[in-house]
N, C-alpha and C positions, 0 to 999 in steps of 0.2 A: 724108366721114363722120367722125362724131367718132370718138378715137383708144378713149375705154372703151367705146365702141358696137360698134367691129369686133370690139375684143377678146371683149366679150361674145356678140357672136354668131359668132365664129370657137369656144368653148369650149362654147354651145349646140351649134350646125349640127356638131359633131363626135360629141356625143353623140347626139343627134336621128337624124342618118343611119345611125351604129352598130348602133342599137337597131333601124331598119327590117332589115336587115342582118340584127342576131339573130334578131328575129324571122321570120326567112324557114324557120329552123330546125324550129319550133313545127308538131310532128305531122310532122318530117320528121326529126330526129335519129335515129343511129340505136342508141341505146339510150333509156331512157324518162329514167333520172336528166340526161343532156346536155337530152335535149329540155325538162325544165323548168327546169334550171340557165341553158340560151339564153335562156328567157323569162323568167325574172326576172333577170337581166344586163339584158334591153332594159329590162324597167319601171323598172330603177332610173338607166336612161339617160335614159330621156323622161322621170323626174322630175327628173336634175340641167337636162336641157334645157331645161326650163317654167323653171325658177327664173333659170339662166342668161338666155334670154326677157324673165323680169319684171323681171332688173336694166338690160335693154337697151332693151324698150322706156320704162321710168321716167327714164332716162338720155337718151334722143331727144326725149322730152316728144310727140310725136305722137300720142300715146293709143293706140297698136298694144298689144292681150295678145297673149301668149305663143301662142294660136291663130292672129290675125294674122300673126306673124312664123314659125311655120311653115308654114299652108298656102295661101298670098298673095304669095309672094315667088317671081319664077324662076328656074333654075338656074343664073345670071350673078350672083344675091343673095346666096346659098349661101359660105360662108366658111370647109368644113369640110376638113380634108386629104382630098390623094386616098386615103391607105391605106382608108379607113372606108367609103367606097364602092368600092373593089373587090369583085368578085361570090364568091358562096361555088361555087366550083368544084369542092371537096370537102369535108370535114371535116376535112382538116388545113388546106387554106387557110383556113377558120374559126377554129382555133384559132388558128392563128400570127397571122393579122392581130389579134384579140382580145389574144392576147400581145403584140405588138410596141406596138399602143396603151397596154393596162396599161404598159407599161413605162415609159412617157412619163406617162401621165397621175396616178398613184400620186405617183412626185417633184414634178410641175407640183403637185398639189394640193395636198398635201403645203405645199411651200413657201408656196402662197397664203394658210394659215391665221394669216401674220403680214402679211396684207398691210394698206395702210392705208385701205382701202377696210372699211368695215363691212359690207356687204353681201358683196361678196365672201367678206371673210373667212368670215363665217356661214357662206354655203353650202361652201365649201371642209371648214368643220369638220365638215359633214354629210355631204359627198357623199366624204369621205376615206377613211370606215368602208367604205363601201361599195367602195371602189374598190379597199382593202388586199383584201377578201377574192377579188374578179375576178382579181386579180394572183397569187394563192397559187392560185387554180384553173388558171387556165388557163399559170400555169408549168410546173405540176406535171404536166397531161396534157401538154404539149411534150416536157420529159424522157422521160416513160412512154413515148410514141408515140415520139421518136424514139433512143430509146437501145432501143426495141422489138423486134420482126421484122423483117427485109430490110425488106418490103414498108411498113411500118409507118413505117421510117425514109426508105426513099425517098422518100414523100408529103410528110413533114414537110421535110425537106429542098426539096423543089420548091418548093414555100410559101413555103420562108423565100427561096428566091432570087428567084421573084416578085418577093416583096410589099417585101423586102428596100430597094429603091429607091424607095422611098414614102413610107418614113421621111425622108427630105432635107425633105417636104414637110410634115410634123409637128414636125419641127427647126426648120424657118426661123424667122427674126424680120426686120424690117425696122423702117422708124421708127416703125409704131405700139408695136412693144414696147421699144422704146428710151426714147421720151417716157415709157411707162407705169412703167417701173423706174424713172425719173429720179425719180418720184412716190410711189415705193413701194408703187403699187400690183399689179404684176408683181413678179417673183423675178427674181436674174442668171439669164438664159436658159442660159448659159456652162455653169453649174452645174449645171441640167436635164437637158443632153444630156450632160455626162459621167456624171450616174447613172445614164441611158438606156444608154449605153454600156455603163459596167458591169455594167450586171443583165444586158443581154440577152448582152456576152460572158460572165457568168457560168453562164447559163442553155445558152446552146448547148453549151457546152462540157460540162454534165453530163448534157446530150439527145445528144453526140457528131455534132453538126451543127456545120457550116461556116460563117462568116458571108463572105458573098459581101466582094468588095475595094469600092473607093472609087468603082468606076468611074461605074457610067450612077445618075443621078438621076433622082425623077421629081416635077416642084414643078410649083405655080398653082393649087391647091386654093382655099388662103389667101385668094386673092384672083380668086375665085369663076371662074376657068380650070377646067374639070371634062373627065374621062374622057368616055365612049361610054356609060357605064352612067350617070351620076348624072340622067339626063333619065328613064331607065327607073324609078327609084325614085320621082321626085317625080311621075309618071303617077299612079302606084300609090297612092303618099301622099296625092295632095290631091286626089286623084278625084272624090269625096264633095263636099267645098265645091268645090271647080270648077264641076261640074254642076249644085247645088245651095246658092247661097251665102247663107249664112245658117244653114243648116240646122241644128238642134239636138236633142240626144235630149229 
């Protein structure tokens, strides 16, 4: 596959998946302000996701939209880290996975707004706004929560040790993003993950959470290796066209 085609649909299928995710939240949160702050965190996912989409399929020339390429593909097509499809086991593993992505994705985007790629850049400049204020939320209740009550901190803490080694698979690069930096169309990956680094030691540390050590990783996301759950989503997601293909409101 071509090298700006994964890219683009590893930066979709991340957002895309996240957003099913939040929205699982939606009439289940359990205050009313999270419940609608989850749901528009997803819409403004499935809109960086469409866009991402229409830079990937224009780039393939196959004539695939953005509908194509999310609900026509199976879960071996899929390019998105495993953190974003891990399951919401509670409301801190929601947070924290939301956090840990913010942390990455804020810098990644961030840098992409000089990339040399016009398209890219574009959406990078739009979907940055968006992405600055995800990161100020859901830092904010990680602190709250886990610098909180016993109980409070416990949760958060679990989460982080979870979801913790997940990250390895949000971090990685391989040659597709090597060739793409050569071009200027990627950022030093190098760079990314040290302000990933740093936020999120910054963060824990004022939530008085632990960041687990180096040890177990958990990669193949990237390159469409998925967990136990990522088949469970895409049921749920492409349900509708599956059953029905074509189908239009």
């Amino acid at each position: 596959m071509d090298a700006f085609v994964t890219f683009a649909l590893r930066m979709g299928d991340n957002s895309l998946i996240l957003a099913q995710r939040t929205a699982e939240w939606c009439g289940h949160a359990p205050v009313l302000e999270e419940d609608i702050a989850f749901a528009n965190m997803g819409l403004d996912l499935i809109g960086q996701a469409q866009l991402w989409y229409a830079l990937a399929g224009e780039a393939e020339g196959k004539g695939r939209t953005p509908d194509d390429i999310a609900f026509l593909r199976t879960e071996r097509q899929f390019l998105n880290s495993l953190l974003v499809e891990q399951p919401n086991v509670d409301f801190g593993h929601a947070l924290m996975r939301q956090y840990l992505f913010d942390a990455w994705h804020l810098p990644m985007l961030d840098a992409l707004t000089a990339s040399t790629h016009d398209g890219v850049k574009a959406l990078a400049g739009k979907a940055v706004k968006e992405v600055r204020y995800h990161l100020e939320r859901s830092r904010d209740l990680v602190i709250r929560l886990g610098d909180g009550s016993e109980e409070s901190h416990r949760r958060m803490q679990d989460a982080l040790d979870a979801l913790w080694p997940f990250t390895a698979d949000l971090l990685g690069t391989d040659a597709v993003d090597e060739e793409l930096a050569e071009k200027g169309v990627l950022p030093d990956t190098a760079a990314i993950e040290s302000a990933f680094r740093a936020e999120a030691a910054a963060t824990m540390a004022r939530a008085n959470l632990t960041l687990p050590g180096s040890g177990l990783s958990r990669t193949g996301g990237r390159n469409g290796v998925h967990s136990e759950h990522m088949g469970y989503i895409l049921a749920e997601m492409q349900y509708l066209q599956r059953a029905y293909p074509g189908v239009a409101w």
